[in-house]
C-alpha positions, 0 to 999 in steps of 0.5 A: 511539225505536222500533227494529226489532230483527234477527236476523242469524245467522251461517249463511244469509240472514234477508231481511225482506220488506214486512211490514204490522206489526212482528212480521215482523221483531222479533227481538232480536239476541244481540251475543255472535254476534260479537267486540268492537272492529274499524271498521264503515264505512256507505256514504251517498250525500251527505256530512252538511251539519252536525255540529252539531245546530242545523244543516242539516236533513237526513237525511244529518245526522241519522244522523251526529249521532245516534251524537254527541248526546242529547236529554231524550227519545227514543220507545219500540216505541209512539212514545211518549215516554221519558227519555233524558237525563231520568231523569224528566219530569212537566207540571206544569200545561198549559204547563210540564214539569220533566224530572229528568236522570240524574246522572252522565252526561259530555260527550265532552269530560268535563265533566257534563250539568247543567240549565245544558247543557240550557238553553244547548242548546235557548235556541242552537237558537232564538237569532236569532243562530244562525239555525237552520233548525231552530228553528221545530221549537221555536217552542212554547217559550217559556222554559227555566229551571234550577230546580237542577243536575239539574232543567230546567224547560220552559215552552210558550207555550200547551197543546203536547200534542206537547212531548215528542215534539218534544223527540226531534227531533235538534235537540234534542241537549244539546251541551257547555256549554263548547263552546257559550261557546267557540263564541259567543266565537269568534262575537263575537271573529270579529264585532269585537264589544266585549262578554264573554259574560256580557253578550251573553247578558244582553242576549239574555235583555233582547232588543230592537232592540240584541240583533236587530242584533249576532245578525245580525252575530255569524250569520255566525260561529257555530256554527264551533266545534260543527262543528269539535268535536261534543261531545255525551254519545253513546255515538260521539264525534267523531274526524275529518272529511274532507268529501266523504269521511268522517266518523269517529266512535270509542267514548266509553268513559265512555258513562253506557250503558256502552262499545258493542263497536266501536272506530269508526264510518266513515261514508264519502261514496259517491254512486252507487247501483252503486258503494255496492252494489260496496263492499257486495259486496267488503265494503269496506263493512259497510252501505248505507242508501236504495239503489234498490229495483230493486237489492234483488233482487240483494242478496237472491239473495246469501248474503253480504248480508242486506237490512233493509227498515224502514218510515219514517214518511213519506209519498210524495204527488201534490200538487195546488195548490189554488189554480190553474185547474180544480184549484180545484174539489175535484171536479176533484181528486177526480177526479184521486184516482180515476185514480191506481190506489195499487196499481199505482203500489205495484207497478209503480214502487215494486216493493212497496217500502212500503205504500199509504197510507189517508190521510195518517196512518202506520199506527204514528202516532196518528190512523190509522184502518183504517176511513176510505173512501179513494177507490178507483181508478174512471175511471167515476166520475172521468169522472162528477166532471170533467162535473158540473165542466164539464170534460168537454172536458178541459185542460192541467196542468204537473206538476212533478218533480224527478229522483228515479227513481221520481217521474219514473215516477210523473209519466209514468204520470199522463200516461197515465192523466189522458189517457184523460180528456182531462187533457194533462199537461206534465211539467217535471223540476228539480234539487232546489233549483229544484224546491223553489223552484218548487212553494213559490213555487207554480208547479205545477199537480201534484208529486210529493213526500214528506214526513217525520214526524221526531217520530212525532206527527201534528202534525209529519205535518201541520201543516206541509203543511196548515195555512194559516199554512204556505203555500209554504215553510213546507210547504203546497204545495198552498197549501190553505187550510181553516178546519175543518181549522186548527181541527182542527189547533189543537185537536190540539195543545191537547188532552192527552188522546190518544184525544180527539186521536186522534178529532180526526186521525181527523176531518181525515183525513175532510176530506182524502179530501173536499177532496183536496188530494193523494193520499197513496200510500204509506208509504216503506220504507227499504232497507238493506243490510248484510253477513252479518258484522255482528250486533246492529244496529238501525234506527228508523222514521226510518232511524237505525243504533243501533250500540250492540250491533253485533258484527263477525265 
């Protein structure tokens, strides 16, 4: 996984500005600056709504769960794909891989990693009876088989030239075996059902209507006992947990990495920007993660505190339903497209936090092209598009937002810069569940939202919001439908070669900037914080803390 290694030194202030490549701020960090042991307490705003990595699918999650679980793969500097818990990994033809794991490595609760956890780990993701809202992330699988102890072999319903980096993804961590079973013999004992584990999952294997109707029944109980326990072979183990409070994670000494230096990870539950900022300061808290970017300026002027600004691979876009009134005709949103001015948005409202966007495709992902001729801002040529349309005279849109700050601003300067063509736009704000309930159900005409790339590979940036089996909540709210792009998006993940891969995200870049079904404006940049006492940490592109290395004063 790539991580943007930081320097921190002890005297002065090392503040790392937006950037436009990795070299800015790569410099590794010599853990030896501080002491081993002592706790480091992270400050988020939201409390994890799962442990378990079958769970919520959410940010907050994720980067308590990282520090607990692994999975066969992590990516490397590049976002390419590496062993992790596999030592090796080879395809054997286009739709099978084996993956060699390391020997030796141990569970928190001390037994090993074999093939058979790996099997039980990603067959419980995709089981019906766990219900995961994550297990679309491995629909392309089709079976996991244990060839021996230390060899697993995976086997993709068709070509999956994205395999490996899905297996990545933080639903992919391996979890104790022993928990697993414990975990479903609760779930059937909760459930009254009469039956031993080792039947239930034979009848699984078998499948059927018989195994459909117990799954649904035993739902409801599982995955109680990987949340009351997480136990991965991270190099944290689960302590404790307060929920709305904290969650406490210690030191796995029998780490197959080695013991990192900290006695415990705290992360505590602090839900107002202000009051996050005030423990960074009075260093009740050592770090804070995704704070409002108006605040970084405070944060840079004071010695005490180093600010890290990371690039995530994710994208901030105006959506446009593809599918209502005016915005059916593309030149309509083409037009729309020349009257949102990227940089003045970056500047104004986002305070030069990110990078505006070319495209829909990040500048570390494969597929970006520096050459594609995004359009520009030009209210002449808008003007222009909206006549030979037919809506010279203008007319009404509802733009949909919910009520982060910086969309709220973005909606507002919409208003004002579509009314000079006479396009009236009501701005309605929600709360985030009703927000999202009504842009997948297709009530906007405009919305502000993002989307993240948690895998690093263009098909998990696109696919979701953009091929036509995704409409709605599966993640295309502008509700586009394009032959030449599914085509494209199929071809993609069929095609193994990466430079024919890359031509093809290349080609369905082309077709967005035509069809304009969003404007993509920027890439986000996710501040973080820390005081000048803590060294050696890392922060991947997808807003995960490595605390490996991390030394306290």
């Amino acid at each position: 996984m790539k991580l943007f290694k930081i320097s921190i030194f002890i005297l002065g202030l090392v503040f790392l500005s937006a950037c436009t490549d990795d070299s800015a701020i790569s410099s590794e960090t010599e853990a030896s600056e501080g002491e081993e042991g002592g706790d480091l307490v992270v400050s988020y705003p939201s409390d994890a709504g799962s442990l378990d990595p079958a769970g919520v699918n959410d940010m907050a999650s994720d980067q308590r769960r990282q520090v607990i679980y692994e999975g066969l793969i992590s990516l490397d500097d590049n976002l390419e794909p590496e062993g992790l818990l596999a030592e090796d990994f080879k395809q054997v033809d286009d739709t099978t891989w084996h993956f060699t794991l390391k020997e030796g490595v141990k569970f928190h609760d001390g037994s090993s990693l074999t093939a058979d956890a790996v099997k039980a780990s990603i067959d419980r993701i995709k089981d019906p009876a766990m219900a995961s809202s994550r297990a679309y992330i491995f629909d392309m699988i089709d079976e996991v088989n244990v060839i021996d102890d230390y060899t697993v072999e995976i086997k993709t319903g068709d070509t999956f030239a994205p395999l490996l980096s899905y297996l990545s993804h933080d639903g992919a961590g391996i979890i104790s075996k022993q928990v697993i079973d414990e975990d479903y013999q609760n779930a059937l004992n909760e459930a009254e059902i009469d039956m031993s584990l080792e039947e239930f999952y034979a009848l699984r294997e078998e499948g059927g209507e018989k195994y459909t109707d117990i799954a649904k029944k035993v739902s409801e109980y599982t995955g109680t006992i990987v949340e009351e326990k997480p136990t991965g072979t991270g190099y944290m183990k689960f302590q404790s947990r307060s929920p709305g409070e904290k969650v406490v994670v210690e030191r796995f000494d029998e780490y197959w990495g080695g013991p990192v230096n900290l006695d415990t990870v705290t992360f505590k539950i602090v839900t107002e920007d202000a009051s996050r900022i005030a423990e960074l300061e009075s260093g009740q808290s050592q770090l804070i993660q995704g704070f409002d970017v108006g605040q970084v300026e405070r944060l840079e002027s004071n010695p005490n505190i180093n600010v890290l600004p990371v690039y995530n691979i994710s994208t901030e876009f105006v959506g446009m339903n593809t599918q209502k009134g005016p915005l059916k005709d593309k030149r309509v949103r083409q037009a729309i497209g020349h009257l949102i001015d990227k940089d003045s948005i970056m500047e104004g409202i986002y305070l030069n936090m990110g990078r505006t966007m070319k495209g829909a495709i990040q500048e570390e992902v494969l597929g970006y092209d520096e050459n594609l001729e995004d359009l520009e801002y030009n209210p002449s040529k808008a003007k222009t598009l909206l006549k030979e349309a037919g809506y010279e005279d203008g007319f009404d849109l509802k733009l949909l937002t919910n009520d982060v700050p910086d969309r709220v601003d973005i909606a507002v300067y919409l208003q004002e810069e579509l009314k000079t063509v006479d396009i009236n736009i009501e701005i309605e704000q929600l709360e985030w569940g009703t927000y999202l309930e009504a842009v997948s159900s297709g009530e906007q005409d405009l919305f502000i939202l993002g989307w993240p790339n948690t895998v690093g590979d263009p098909d998990q940036g696109l696919w979701p919001i953009l091929h036509s089996s995704m409409l709605g909540n599966g993640g295309n709210r502008f509700f586009f439908e394009n032959e030449a792009v599914d085509q494209l998006l199929e071809e993609g993940r069929r095609e193994l070669d990466s430079n024919k891969r890359a031509e093809i995200y290349q080609e369905i870049n082309e077709i967005l900037v035509e069809e304009q079904p969003a404007v993509f404006v920027k890439q986000a940049e996710y501040p973080n914080a820390m005081t000048s006492n803590v060294h050696g940490l890392e922060i991947d592109q997808f807003g995960h803390p490595d605390f490996r290395k991390v030394t306290l004063d």
